[in-house]
C-alpha positions as protocol buffer text, in pm:
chain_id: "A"
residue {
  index: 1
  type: UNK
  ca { x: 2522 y: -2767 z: -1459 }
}
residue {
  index: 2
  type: UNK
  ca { x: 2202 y: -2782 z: -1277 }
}
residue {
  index: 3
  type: UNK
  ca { x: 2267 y: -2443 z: -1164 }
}
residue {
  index: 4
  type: UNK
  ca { x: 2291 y: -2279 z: -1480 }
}
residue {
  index: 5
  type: UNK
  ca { x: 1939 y: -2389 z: -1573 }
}
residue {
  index: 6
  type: UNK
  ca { x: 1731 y: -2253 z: -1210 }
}
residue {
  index: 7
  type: UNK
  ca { x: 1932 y: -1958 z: -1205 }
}
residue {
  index: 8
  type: UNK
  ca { x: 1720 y: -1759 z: -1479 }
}
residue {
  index: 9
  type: UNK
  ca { x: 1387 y: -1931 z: -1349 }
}
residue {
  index: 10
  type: UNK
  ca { x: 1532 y: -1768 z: -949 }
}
residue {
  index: 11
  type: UNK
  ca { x: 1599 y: -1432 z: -1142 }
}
residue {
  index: 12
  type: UNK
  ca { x: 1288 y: -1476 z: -1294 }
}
residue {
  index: 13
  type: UNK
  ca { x: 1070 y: -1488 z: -960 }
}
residue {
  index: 14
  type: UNK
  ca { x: 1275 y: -1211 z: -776 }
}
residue {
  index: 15
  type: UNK
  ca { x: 1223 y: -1018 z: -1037 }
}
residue {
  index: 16
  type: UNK
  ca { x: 858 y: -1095 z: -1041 }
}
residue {
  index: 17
  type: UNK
  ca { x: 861 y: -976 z: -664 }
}
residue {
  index: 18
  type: UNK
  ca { x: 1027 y: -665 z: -704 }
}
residue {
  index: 19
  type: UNK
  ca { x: 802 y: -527 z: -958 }
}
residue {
  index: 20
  type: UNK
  ca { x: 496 y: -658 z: -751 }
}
residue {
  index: 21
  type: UNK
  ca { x: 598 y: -472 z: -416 }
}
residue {
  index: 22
  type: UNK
  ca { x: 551 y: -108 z: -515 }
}
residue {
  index: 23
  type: UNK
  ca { x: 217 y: -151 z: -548 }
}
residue {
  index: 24
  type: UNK
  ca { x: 159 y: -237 z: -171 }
}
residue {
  index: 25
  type: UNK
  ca { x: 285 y: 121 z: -134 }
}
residue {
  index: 26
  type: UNK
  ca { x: -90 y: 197 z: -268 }
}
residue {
  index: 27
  type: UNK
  ca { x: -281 y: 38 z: -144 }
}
residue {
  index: 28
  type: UNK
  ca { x: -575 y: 175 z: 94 }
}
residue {
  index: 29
  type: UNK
  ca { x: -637 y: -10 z: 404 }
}
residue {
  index: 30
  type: UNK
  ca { x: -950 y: -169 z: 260 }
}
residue {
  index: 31
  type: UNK
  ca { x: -702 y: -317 z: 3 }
}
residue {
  index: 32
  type: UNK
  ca { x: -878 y: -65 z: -281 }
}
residue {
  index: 33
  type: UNK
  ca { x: -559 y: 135 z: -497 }
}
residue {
  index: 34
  type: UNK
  ca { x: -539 y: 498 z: -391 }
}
residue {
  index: 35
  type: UNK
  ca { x: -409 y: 754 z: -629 }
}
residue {
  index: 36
  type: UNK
  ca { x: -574 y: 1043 z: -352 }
}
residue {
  index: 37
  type: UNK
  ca { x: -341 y: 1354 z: -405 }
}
residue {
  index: 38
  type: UNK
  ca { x: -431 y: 1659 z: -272 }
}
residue {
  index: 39
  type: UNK
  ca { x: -200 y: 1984 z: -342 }
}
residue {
  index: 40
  type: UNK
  ca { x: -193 y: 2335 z: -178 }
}
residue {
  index: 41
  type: UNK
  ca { x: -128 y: 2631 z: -469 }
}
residue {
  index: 42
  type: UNK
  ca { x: 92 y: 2845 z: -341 }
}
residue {
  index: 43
  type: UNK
  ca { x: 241 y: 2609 z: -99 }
}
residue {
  index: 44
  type: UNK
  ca { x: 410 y: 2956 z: 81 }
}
residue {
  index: 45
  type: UNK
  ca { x: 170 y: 3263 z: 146 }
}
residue {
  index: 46
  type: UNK
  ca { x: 98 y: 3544 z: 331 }
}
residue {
  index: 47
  type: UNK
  ca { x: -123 y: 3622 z: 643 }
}
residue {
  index: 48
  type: UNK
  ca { x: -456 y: 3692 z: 468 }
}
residue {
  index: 49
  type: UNK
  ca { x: -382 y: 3546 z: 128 }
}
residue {
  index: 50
  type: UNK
  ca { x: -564 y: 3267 z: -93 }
}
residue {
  index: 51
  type: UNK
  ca { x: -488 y: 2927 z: -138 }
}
residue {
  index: 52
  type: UNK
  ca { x: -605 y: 2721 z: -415 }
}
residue {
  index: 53
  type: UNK
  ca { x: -680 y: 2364 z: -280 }
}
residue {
  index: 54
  type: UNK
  ca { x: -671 y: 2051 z: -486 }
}
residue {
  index: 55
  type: UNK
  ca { x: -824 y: 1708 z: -430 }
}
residue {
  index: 56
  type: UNK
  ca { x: -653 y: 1503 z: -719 }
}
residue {
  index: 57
  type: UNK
  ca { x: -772 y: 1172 z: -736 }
}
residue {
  index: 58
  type: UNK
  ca { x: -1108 y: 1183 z: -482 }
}
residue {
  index: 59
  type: UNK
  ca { x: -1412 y: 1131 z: -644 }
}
residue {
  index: 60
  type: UNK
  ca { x: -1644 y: 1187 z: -350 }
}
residue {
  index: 61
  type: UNK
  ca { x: -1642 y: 1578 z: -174 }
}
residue {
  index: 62
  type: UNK
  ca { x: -1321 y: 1606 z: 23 }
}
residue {
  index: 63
  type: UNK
  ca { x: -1307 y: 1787 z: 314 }
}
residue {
  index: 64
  type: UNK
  ca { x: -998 y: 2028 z: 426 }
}
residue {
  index: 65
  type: UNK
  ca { x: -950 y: 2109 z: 788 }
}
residue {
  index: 66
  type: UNK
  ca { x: -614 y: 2355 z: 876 }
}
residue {
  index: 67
  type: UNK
  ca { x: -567 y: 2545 z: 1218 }
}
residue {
  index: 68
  type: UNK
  ca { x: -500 y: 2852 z: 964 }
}
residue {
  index: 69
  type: UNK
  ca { x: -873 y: 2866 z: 760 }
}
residue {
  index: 70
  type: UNK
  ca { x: -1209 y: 2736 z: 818 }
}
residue {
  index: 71
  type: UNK
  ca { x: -1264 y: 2404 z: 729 }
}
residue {
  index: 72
  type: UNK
  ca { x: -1364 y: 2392 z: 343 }
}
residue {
  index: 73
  type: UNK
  ca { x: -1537 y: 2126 z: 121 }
}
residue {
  index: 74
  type: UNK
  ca { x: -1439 y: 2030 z: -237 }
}
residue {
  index: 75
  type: UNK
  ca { x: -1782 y: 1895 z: -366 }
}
residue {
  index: 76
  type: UNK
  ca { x: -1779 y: 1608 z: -562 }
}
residue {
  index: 77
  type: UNK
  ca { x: -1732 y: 1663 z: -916 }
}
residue {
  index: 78
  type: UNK
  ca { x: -1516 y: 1959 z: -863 }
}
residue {
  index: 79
  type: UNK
  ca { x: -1087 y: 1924 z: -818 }
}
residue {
  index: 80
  type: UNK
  ca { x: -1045 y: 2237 z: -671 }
}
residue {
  index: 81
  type: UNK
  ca { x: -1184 y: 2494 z: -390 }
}
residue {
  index: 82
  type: UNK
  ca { x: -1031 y: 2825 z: -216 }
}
residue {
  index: 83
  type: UNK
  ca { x: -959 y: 2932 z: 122 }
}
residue {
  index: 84
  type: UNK
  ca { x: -802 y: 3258 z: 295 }
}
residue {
  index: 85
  type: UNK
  ca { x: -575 y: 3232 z: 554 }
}
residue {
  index: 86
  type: UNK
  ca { x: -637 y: 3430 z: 890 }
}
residue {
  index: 87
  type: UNK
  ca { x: -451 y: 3720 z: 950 }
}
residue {
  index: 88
  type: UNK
  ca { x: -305 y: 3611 z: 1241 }
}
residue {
  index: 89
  type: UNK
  ca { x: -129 y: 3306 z: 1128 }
}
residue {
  index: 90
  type: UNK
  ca { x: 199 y: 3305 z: 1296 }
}
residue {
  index: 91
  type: UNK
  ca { x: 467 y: 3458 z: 998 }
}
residue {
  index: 92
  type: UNK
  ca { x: 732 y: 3176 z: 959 }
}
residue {
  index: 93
  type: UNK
  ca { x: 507 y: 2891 z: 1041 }
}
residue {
  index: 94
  type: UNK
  ca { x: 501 y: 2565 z: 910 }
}
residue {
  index: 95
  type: UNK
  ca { x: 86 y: 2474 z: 930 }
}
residue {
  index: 96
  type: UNK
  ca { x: -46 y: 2093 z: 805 }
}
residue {
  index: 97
  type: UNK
  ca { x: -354 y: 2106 z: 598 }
}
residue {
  index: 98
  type: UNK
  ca { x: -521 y: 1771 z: 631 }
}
residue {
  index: 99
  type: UNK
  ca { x: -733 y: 1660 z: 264 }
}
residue {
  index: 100
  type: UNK
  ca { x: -1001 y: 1389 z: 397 }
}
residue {
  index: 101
  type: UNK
  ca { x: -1167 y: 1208 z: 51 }
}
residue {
  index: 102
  type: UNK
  ca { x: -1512 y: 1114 z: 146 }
}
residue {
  index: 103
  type: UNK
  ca { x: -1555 y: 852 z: -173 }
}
residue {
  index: 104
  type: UNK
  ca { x: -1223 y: 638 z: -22 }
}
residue {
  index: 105
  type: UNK
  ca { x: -1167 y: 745 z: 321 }
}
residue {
  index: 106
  type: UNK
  ca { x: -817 y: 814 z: 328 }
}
residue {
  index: 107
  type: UNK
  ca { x: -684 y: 1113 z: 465 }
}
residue {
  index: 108
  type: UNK
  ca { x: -326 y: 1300 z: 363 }
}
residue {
  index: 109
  type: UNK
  ca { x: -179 y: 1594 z: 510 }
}
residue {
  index: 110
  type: UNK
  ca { x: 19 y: 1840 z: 310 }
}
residue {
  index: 111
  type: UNK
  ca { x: 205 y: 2104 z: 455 }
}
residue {
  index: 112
  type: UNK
  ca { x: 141 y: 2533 z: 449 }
}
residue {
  index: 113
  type: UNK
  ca { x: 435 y: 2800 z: 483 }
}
residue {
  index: 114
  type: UNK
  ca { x: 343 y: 3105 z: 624 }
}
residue {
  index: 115
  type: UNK
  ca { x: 578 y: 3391 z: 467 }
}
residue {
  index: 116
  type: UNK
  ca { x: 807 y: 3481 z: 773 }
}
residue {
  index: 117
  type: UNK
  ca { x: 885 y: 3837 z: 592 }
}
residue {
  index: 118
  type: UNK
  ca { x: 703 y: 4157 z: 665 }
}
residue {
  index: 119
  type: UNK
  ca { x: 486 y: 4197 z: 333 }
}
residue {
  index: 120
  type: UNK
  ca { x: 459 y: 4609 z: 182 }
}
residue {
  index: 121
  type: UNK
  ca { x: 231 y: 4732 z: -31 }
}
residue {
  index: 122
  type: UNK
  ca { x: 338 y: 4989 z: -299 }
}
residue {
  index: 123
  type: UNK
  ca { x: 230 y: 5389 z: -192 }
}
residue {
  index: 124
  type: UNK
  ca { x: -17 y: 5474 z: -419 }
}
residue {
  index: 125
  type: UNK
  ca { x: 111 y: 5793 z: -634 }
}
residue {
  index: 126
  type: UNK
  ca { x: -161 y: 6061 z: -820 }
}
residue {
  index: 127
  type: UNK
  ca { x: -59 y: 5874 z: -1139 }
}
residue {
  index: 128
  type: UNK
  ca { x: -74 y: 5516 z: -1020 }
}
residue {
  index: 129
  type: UNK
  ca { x: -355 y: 5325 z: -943 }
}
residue {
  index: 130
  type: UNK
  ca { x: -322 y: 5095 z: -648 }
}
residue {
  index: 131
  type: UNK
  ca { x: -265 y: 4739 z: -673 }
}
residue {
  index: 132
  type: UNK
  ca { x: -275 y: 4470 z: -388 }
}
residue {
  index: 133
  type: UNK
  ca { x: 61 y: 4322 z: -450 }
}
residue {
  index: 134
  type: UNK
  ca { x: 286 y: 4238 z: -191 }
}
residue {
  index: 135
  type: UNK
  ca { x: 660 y: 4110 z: -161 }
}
residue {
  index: 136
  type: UNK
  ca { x: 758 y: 3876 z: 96 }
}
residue {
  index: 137
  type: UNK
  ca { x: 1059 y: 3654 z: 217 }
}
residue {
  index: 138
  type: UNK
  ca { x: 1109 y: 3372 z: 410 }
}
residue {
  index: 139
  type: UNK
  ca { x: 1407 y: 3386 z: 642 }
}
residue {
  index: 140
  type: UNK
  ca { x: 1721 y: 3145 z: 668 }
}
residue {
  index: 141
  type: UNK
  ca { x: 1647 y: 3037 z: 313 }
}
residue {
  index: 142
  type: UNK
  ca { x: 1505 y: 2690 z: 181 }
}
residue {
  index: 143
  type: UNK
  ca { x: 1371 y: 2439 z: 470 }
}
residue {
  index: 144
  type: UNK
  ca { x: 1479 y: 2083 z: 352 }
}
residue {
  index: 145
  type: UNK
  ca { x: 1330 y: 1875 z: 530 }
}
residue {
  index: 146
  type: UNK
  ca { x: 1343 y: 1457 z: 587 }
}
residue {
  index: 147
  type: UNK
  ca { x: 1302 y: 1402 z: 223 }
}
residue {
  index: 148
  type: UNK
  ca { x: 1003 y: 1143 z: 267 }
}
residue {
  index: 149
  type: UNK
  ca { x: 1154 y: 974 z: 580 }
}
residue {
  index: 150
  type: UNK
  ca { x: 949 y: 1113 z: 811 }
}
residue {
  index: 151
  type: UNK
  ca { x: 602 y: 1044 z: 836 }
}
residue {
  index: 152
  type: UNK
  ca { x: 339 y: 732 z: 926 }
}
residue {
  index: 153
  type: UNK
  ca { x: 499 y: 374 z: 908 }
}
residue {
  index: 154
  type: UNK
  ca { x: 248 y: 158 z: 690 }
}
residue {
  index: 155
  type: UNK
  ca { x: 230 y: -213 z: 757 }
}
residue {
  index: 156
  type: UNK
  ca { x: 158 y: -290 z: 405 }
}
residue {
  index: 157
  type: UNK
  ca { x: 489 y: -165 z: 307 }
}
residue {
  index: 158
  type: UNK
  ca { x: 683 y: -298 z: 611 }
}
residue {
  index: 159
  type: UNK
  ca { x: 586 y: -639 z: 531 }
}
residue {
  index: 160
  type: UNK
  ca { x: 612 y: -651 z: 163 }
}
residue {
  index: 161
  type: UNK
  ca { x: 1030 y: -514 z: 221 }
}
residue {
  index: 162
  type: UNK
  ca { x: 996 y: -785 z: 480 }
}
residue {
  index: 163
  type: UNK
  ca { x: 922 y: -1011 z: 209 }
}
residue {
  index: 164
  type: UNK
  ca { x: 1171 y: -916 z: -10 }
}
residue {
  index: 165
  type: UNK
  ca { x: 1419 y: -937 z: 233 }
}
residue {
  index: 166
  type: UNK
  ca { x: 1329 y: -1288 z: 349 }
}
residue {
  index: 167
  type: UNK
  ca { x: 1302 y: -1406 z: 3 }
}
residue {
  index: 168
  type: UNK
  ca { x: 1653 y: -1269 z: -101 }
}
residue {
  index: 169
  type: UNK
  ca { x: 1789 y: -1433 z: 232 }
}
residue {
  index: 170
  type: UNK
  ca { x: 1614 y: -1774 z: 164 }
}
residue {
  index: 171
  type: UNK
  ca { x: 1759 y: -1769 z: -220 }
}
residue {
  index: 172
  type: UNK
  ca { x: 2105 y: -1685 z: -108 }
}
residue {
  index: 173
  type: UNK
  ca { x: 2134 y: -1931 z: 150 }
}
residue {
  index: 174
  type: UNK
  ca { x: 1996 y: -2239 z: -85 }
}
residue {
  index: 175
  type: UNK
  ca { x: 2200 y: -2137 z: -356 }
}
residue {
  index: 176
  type: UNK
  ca { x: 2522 y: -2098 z: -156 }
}
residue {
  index: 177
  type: UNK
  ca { x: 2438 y: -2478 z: 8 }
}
residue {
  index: 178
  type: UNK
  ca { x: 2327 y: -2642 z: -340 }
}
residue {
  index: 179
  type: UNK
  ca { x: 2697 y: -2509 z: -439 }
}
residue {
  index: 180
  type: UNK
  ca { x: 2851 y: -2645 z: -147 }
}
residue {
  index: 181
  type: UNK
  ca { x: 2697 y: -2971 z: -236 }
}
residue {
  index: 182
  type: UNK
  ca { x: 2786 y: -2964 z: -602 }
}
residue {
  index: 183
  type: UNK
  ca { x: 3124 y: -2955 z: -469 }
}
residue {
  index: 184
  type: UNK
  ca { x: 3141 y: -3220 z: -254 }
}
residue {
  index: 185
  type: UNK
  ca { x: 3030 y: -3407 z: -524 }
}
């Protein structure tokens, strides 16, 4: 009968747990929340196109470094800032753009297609004016990647599963003895 009555109040603290854990998955390393989330608009262009870059979340300038462009601040108080490829970035390449906030000092990488197609312009005709668009593809279709399990192995997150796992062990165990117990009994 005991049982019946810790079994909510266990529930109760694993539950507890899981809902705390997450937010270890944010936390800088100076224990500060980070919600630093920089984007690339379009995330696939051409040699010699514009990017849009985005520093979602910094408050401070942000600085973006790529082999691809020169290196380009976002001042502070602004979310976004522009940059042109080079011309000779390699068609087909996969290039990472690293986003370093200057307010919390965390850095994030986010990667750059380079269209592997050969780009055309239209032929201007007497009639026509002519316009700078260009169609490209990217060979062998969609890349799909890891899905997130690739990438830098945080220790904040390592030990909080750690935790979970421990604590889930330890509950198990007790609750399978105290039952052994009540048996004996």
């Amino acid at each position: 009968m005991r049982a019946i009555r810790v079994a909510p109040l266990a529930l109760l603290g694993a539950s507890a747990l899981t809902l705390m854990a997450p937010s270890a998955a944010f936390a800088a390393p100076d224990g500060a929340t980070s919600t630093f989330n920089p984007t690339i608009a379009p995330s696939v262009i051409a040699p010699g196109g514009r990017v849009t870059l985005g520093s979602g979340g910094c408050t401070g300038e942000t600085t973006v470094s790529s082999g691809i462009f020169d290196t380009t601040t976002i001042p502070s108080g602004s979310t976004t800032a522009t940059a042109t490829i080079d011309t000779d970035a390699r068609r087909g390449a996969v290039y990472a753009v690293t986003f370093a906030c200057g307010s919390t000092g965390t850095s994030r990488n986010v990667n750059l297609t380079i269209t592997g197609g050969a780009t055309s312009t239209p032929t201007p005709t007497p009639t026509t004016v002519p316009t700078a668009s260009s169609t490209a593809l990217v060979p062998g279709g969609v890349r799909g990647g890891l899905g997130g399990s690739s990438g830098s192995t945080d220790t904040v997150e390592v030990a909080a599963g750690a935790a979970l796992v421990a604590t889930a062990a330890a509950g198990a165990l007790y609750f399978a003895r105290r039952r052994t117990a009540d048996r004996r009994h």
